[in-house]
TORBA-544371 format. One record per atom (N, C-alpha, C): x, y, z. Coordinates in steps of 0.001 Angstrom, whole numbers, plus 500000, padded with zeros to 6 digits. Each point is the difference from the previous one (the first is absolute). Example, Ala and Ser with C-alpha at 12.3 -4.5 7.8 and 13.67 -1.06 7.14 Angstrom:
% TORBA-544371
        X        Y        Z
   513190   494310   507800
   499110   501190   500000
   500900   501200   500000
   499650   501050   499280
   500820   501190   500060
   499230   501090   500730
//
This chain:
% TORBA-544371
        X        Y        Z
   500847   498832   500000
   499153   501168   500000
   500892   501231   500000
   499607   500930   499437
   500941   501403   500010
   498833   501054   499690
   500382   500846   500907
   499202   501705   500401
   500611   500857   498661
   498619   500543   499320
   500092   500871   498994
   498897   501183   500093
   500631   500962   499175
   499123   500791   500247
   499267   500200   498916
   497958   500347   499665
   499297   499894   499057
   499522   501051   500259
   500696   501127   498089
   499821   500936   499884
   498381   500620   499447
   499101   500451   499932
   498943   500933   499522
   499787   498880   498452
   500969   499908   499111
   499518   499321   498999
   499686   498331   500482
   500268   499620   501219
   499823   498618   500308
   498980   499938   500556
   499662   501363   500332
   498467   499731   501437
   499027   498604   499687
   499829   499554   498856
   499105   498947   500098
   500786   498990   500143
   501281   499857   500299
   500555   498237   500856
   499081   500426   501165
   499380   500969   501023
   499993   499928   501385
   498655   499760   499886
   498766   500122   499364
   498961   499931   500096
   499003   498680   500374
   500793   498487   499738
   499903   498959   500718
   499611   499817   501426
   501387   500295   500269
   500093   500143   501456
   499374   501822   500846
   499869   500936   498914
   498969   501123   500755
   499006   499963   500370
   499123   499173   498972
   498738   499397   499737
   499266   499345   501708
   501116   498701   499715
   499973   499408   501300
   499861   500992   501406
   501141   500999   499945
   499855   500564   501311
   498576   500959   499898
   499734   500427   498994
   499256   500984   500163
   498347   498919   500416
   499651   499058   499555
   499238   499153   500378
   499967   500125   501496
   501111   499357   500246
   500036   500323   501548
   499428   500873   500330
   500598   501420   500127
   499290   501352   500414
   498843   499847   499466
   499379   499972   499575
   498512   499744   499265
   499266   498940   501158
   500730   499168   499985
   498955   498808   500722
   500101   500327   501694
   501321   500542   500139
   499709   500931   501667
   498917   501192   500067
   500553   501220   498998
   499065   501104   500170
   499069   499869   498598
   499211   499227   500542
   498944   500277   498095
   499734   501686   499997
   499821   500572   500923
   499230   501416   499964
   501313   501267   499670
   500845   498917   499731
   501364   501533   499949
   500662   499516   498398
   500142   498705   499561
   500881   499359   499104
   498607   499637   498475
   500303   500147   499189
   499478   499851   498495
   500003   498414   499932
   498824   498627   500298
   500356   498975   499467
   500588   499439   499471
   499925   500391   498573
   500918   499498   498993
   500138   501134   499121
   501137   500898   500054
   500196   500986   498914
   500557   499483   498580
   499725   500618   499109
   500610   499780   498618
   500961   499571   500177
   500602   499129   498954
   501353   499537   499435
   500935   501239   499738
   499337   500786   498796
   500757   500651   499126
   499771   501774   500392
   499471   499700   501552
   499794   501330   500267
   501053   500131   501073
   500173   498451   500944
   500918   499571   501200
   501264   500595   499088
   500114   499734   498810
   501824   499248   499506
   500260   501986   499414
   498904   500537   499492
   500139   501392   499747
   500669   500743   501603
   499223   500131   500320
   500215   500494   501653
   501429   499738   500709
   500197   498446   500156
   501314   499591   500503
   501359   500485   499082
   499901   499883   498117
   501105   500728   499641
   499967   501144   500333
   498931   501178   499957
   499936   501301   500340
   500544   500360   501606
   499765   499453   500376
   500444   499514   501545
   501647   499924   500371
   500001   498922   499348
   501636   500241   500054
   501107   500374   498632
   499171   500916   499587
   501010   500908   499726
   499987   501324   500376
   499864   500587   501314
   500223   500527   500805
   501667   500185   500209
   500426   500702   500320
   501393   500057   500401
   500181   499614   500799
   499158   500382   500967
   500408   498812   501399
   499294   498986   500581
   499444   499019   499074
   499274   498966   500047
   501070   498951   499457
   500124   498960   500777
   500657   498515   499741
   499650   498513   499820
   499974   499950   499574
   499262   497941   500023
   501612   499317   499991
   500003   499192   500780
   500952   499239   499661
   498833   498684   500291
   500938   498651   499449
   499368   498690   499695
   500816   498746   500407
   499775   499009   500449
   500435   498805   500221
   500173   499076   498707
   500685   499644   499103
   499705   498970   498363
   501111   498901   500626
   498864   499213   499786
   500503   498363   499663
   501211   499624   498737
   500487   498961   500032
   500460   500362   499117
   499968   499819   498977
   498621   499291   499592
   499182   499698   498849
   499430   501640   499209
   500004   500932   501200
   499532   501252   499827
   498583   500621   499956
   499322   498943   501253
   498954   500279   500667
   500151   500539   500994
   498901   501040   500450
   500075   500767   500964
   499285   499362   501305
   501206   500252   501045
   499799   499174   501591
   499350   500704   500688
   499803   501299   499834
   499416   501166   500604
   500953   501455   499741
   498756   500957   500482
   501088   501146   500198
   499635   500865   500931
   500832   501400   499433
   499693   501149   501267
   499878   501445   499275
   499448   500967   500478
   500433   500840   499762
   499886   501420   500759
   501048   500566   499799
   500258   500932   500952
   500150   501247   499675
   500071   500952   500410
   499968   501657   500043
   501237   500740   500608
   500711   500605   499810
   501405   501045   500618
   499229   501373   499577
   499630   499980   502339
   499637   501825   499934
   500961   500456   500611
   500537   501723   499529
   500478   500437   500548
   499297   500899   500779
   500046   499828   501742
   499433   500702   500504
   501031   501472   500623
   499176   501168   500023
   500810   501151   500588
   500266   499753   501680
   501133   500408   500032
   499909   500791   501825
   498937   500195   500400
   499792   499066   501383
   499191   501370   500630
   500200   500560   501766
   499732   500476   500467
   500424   500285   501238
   500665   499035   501069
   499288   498530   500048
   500250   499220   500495
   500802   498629   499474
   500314   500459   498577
   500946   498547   499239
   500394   500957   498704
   501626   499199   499503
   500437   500346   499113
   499684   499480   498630
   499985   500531   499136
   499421   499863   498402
   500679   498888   499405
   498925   499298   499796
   500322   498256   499509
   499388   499552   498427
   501061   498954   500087
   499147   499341   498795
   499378   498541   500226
   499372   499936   500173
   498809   498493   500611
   499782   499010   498550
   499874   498604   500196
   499265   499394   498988
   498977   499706   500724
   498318   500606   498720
   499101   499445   501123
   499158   498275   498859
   500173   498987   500600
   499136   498891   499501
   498635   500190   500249
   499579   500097   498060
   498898   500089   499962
   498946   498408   499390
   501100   499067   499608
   499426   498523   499928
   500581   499093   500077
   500068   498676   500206
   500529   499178   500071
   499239   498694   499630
   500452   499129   499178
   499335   498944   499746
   500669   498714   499821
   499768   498771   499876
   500414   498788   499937
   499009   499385   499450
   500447   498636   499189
   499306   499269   499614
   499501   498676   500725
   499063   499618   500158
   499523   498976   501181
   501105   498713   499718
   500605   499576   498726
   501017   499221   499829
   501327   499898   500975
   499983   501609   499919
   501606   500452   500705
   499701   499831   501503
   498539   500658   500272
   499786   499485   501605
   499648   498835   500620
   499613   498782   498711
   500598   498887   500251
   500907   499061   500755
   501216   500894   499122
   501076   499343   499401
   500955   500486   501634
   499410   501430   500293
   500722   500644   501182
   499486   499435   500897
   498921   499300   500858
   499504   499861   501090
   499221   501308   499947
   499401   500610   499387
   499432   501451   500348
   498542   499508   500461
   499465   500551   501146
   499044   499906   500792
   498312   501044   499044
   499192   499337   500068
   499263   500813   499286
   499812   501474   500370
   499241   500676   499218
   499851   501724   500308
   499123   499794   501468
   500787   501200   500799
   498912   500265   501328
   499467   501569   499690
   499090   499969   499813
   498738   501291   500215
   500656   500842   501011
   500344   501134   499776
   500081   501147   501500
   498814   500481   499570
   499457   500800   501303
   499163   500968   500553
   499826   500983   498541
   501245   500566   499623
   499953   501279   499735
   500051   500246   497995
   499902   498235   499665
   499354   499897   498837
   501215   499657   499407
   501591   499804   500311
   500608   499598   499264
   500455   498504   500280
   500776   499132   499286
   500288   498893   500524
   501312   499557   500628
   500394   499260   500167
   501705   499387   500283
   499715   498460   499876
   501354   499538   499610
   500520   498506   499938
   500910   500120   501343
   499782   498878   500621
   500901   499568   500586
   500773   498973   499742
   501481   500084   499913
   500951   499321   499081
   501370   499239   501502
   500350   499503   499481
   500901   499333   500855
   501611   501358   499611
   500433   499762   501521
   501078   501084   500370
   500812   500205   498499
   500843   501111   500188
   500479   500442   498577
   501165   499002   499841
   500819   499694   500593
   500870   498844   500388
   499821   499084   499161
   498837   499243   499815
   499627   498705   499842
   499399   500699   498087
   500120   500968   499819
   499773   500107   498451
   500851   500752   499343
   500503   499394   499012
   501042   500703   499322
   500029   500315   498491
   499797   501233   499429
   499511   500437   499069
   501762   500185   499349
   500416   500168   498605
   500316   500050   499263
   500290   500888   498981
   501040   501351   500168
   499957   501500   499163
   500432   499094   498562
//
């Protein structure tokens, strides 16, 4: 497996596995999340999306060159302010896996929080070893 990054013209490798998560959110909050949104409206949106300047997807590929899951993330630069000095943060705005890979990991199914988002619980970082 090796971590790549999928630029704005790739946005539809991620839509598999977006699909999936966004289901999720859907089947937690029906009253906040779109059932089933378009295909070709999802894959419009996500290239427009990240091609942002500071929007990132990076990806997990097999090495057949299927996608294991991915992520993607944001670099804000925030200003000073009285009480902290002026930073640059990555903030994660998704993360996904394929039910294969959480398989394959011991990955524990999704637990529901309160506050509408989800988490995996995965065995210590130790015990998994990913591959640049």
């Amino acid at each position: 497996m090796k971590i790549i990054e999928i630029p704005a013209v790739e946005a539809d490798r991620l839509l598999p596995l977006l699909q999936d998560l966004h289901a999720l959110h859907a089947a937690h909050q029906p009253e906040r999340h779109t059932p089933a949104p378009d295909s070709t409206g999802l894959a419009a949106w996500l290239q427009e999306w990240l091609r942002e300047e500071t929007i990132f997807a990076l990806a997990a590929e097999s090495p057949q060159g299927a996608l294991l899951g991915y992520l993607i993330y944001e670099l804000q630069n925030r200003p000073a302010l009285p009480i902290r000095a002026a930073e640059t943060r990555a903030m994660l705005h998704h993360i996904s896996v394929t039910e294969a890979w959480c398989a394959f990991r011991s990955i524990r199914p999704v637990i529901p929080m309160t506050s509408g988002h989800s988490i995996r619980r995965i065995r210590p970082p130790s015990a998994v070893r990913l591959e640049a």
